[in-house]
C-alpha positions in Angstrom: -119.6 53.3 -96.6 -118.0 50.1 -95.6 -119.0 47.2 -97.8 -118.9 45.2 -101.1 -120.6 46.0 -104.4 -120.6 43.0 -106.8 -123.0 41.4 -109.4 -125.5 38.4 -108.6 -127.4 36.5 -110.5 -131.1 36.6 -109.3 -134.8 35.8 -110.7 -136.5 38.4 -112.0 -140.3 36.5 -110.7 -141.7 36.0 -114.1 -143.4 32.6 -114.3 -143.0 32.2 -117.6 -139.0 33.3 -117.7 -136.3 30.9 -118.5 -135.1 31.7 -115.0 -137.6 30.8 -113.2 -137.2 26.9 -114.2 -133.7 27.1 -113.6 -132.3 28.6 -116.6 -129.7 31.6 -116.3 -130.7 34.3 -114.1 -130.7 38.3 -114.5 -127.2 39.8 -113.1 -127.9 42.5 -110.7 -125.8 44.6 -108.3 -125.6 43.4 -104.4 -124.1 45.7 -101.3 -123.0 43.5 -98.9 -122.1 45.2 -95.9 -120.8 43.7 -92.5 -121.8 45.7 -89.1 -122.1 44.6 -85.9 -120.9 41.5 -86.1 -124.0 40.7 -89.1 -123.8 40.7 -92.9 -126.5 42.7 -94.7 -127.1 42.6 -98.0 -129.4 44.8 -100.4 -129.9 44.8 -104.2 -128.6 48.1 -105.8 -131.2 50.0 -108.3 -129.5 50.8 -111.3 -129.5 54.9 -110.7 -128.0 53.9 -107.3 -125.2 52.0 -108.7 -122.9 55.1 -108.8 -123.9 57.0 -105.5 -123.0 53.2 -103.7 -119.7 53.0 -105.4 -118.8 56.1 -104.7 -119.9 56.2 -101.4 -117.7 52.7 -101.1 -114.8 53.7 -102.6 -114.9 57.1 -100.3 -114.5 55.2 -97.5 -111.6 53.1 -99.1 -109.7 56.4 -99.2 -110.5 57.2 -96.2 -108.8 54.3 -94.9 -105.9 54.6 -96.9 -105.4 58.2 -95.1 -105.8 56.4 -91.0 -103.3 54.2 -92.6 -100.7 56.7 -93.8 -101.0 58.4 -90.8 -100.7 55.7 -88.7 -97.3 55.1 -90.1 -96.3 58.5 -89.4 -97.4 58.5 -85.9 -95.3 54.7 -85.5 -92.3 56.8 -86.9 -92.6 59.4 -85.0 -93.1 56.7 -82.0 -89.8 54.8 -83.0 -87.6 58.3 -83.5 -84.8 58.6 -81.4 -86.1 61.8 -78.9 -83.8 64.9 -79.7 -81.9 65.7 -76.6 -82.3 69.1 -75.0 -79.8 71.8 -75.4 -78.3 72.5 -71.8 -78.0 76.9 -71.6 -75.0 78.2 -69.8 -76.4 80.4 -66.6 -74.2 83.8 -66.7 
């Protein structure tokens, strides 16, 4: 999956918690993730945390591979072509 996982401070919607009069909020995990042209953005449960990451980081690797192969394919592009062998009729 294409996107971002980082932490974010957010309010946890407790009246009567320090962050809801503008004291330090909770951190929490965010996925932002950019498609179509839009930014989305969800909050990451805590048992997702490591199915996201992976899931990011999969597709990270995947990237480095179209990358590594892309520079092979530009060599390969850029080579000097091998000239054929010319057989003797007879």
């Amino acid at each position: 999956m294409r996107g971002t996982v980082y932490l974010r401070g957010r309010k946890c919607g407790r009246r009567s918690c320090a962050c809801a009069a503008g004291g330090p909020r909770h951190p929490g995990l965010q996925l932002t993730v950019n498609l179509g042209g839009k930014s989305r953005s969800r909050y990451v449960r805590h048992g997702e945390r490591e199915k996201v990451e992976g899931m990011v980081k999969a597709y990270q690797g995947l990237w480095q591979l179209v990358n590594a192969l892309t520079e092979v394919n530009l060599e390969l592009l850029n080579a000097r072509p091998i000239k054929p062998i010319k057989r003797r009729k007879g």
